[in-house]
N, C-alpha and C positions, 0 to 999 in steps of 0.2 A: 579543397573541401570534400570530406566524406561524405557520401547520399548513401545513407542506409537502408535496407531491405524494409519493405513495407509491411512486417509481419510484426507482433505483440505478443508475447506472452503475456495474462493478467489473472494473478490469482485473489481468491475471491472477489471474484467475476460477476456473483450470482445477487448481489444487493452492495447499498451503498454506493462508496464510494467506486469499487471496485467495477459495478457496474454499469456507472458513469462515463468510469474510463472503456470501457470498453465499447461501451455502444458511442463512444467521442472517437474514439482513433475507428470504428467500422465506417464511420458517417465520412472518414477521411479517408478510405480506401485499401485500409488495412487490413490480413487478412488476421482476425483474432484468434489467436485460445485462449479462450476462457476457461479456468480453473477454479472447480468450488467442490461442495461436499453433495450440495443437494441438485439431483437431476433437475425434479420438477421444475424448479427456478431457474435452472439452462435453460430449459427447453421455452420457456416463458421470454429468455432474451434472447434466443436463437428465432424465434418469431418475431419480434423486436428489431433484431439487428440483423437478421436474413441470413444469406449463403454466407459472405463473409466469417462471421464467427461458427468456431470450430470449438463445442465444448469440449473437456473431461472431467469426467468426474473422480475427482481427488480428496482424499483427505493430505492439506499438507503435511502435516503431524505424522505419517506413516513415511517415514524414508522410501520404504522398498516402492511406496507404490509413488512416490515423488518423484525416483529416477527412471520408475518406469516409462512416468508419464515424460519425462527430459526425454527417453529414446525413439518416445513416437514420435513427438516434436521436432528432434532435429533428424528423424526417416525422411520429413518432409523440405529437409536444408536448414539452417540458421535462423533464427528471429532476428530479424534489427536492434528490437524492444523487448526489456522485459521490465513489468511492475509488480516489485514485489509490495500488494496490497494487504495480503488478509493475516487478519493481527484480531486479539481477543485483550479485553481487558481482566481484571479481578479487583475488585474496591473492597477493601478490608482495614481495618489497623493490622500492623506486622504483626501482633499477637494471635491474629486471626486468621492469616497469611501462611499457609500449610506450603510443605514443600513439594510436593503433589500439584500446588497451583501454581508455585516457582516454576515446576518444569515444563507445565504445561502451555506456561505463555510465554516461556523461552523457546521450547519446540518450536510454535507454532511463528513466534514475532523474528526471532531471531534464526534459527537453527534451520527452517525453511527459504529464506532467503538463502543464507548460504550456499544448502547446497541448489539451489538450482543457478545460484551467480557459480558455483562451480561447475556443473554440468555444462551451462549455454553460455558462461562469457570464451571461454577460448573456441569455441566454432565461431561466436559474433566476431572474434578478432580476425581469424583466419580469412573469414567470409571478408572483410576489409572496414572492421567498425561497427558499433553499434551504442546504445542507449540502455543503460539499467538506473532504473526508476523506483527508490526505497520509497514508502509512506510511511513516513515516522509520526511525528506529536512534536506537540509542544513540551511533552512529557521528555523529547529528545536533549534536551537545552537547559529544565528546571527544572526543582521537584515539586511535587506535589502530596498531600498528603494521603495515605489512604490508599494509595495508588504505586505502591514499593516495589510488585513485583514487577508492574506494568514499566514505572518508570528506568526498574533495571534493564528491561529488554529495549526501549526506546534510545536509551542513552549505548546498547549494546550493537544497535542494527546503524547508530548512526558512527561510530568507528567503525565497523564494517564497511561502509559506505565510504570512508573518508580513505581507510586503507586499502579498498580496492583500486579507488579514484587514482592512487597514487602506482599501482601496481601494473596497471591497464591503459596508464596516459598515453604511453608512447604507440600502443596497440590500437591508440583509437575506437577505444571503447569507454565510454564518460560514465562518471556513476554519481550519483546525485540523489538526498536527501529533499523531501516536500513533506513540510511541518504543519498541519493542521492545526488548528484552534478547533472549537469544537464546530462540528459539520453535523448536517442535517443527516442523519443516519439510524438504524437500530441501536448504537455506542449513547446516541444523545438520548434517542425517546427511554432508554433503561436508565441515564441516569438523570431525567426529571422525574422517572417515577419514583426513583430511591430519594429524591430530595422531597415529594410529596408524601412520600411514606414514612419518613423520617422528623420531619420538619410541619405536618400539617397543611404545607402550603398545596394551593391548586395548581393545576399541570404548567396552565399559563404564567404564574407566578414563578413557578419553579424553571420555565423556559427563559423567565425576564432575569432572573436572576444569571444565570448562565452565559446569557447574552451580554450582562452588564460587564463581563470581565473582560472585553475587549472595548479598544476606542467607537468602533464603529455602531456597538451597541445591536449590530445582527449575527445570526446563525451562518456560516459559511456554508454554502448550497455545493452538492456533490459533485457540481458541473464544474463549478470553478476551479474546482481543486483538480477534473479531468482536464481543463483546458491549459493547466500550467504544467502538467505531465506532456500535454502534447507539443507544447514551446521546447521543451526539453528534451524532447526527442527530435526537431528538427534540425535540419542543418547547420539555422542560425544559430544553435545552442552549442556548437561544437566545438569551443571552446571553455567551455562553463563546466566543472567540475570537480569533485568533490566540497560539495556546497550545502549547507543547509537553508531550504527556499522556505520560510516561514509564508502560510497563509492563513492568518490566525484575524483579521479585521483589527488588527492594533492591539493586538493582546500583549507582547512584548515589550511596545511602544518605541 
């Protein structure tokens, strides 16, 4: 059994889900980077989550400054872990759907993951193994309407995911898909407000609504969705790979 390096990459680090995970694998002894756009809110979970976490500040969406940010990372050795978390949506009908927004949450959903599973998965193999941790959707599996450019990148990052899985087995390096339903996050509070501003309904309304589309009938809380990231990186998981983990409260059924 491989025991991997107690280190994390985690981009958008700085809210959400993103930094759930992070302050869930620092509370575990890991040493984080956290990766986001906005200082102020590192510094906010750097208080938070103490020495341990180790920001930068990144725009994913910029190559030059993504690889830069891979070569200070691995100045300091290999990560065990990387999650690639930070993803933007665009709700539109395709008519409304510019390709300017195409690119920009492929950049960001797809093209970013990339290359940092290119930069840090061969030191994680060399180092003797490691854990790369995609955050997809349920967008990754189905479609959805309104949600065309979103759903191409979801469904794009999870064959990434499945063809690294397959690339990287023998290297001992596992790569794994976690499917949200919708989560308590910035993604959710924007689109109750677009269903109250649309629809007339009140906020609460428009959260019940949301909520009813899974069996469980609640919002999936940020934590949970870090805690199934951290199963996934441990030992017991070392076998488990190229998978898409739905955490969606029965939304698929």
């Amino acid at each position: 059994m491989t025991t991997i390096q107690k280190t994390v990459v985690v981009t958008g680090a700085s809210r959400g889900i993103g930094r759930a995970v992070a302050l869930t694998f620092a509370r575990e002894g890991y040493r984080v980077w956290a990766l986001a756009r906005a200082a102020d809110a590192l510094a906010v979970l750097v208080k938070e989550g103490g020495d341990s976490i180790r920001p930068l500040v990144v725009d994913v969406a910029d190559e030059a400054a993504l690889v830069a940010a891979t070569k200070t990372i691995l100045a300091e050795g290999a990560p065990g872990v990387l999650v690639n978390n930070a993803g933007i949506t665009v709700s539109a009908p395709l008519t409304k759907t510019s390709t300017a927004d195409l690119a920009r949450v492929m950049a960001i959903n797809v093209t970013a993951p990339f290359l940092l599973c290119r930069e840090l998965m061969p030191a994680m193999a060399q180092a003797g193994g490691g854990r790369v941790i995609n955050i997809g959707s349920m967008a990754a599996v189905r479609g959805m309407k309104y949600t065309s450019a979103y759903c191409a990148s979801k469904h794009a990052l999870l064959g990434l995911t499945r063809a690294l899985a397959v690339e990287y087995a023998k290297k001992q390096v596992t790569v794994n898909a976690v499917n949200p339903g919708w989560v308590e996050t910035d993604m959710f509070s924007n689109a109750t407000a677009a269903i109250s501003h649309t629809t007339g309904r009140t906020g609460e309304q428009a959260r019940e609504a949301l909520a009813s589309m899974n069996a469980m009938g609640r919002i999936v809380q940020p934590e949970e969705v870090a805690a199934l990231c951290l199963f996934l990186a441990s030992d017991a998981a070392g076998a488990i790979t190229g998978a898409a983990h739905a955490i969606d409260g029965g939304e698929l059924g």
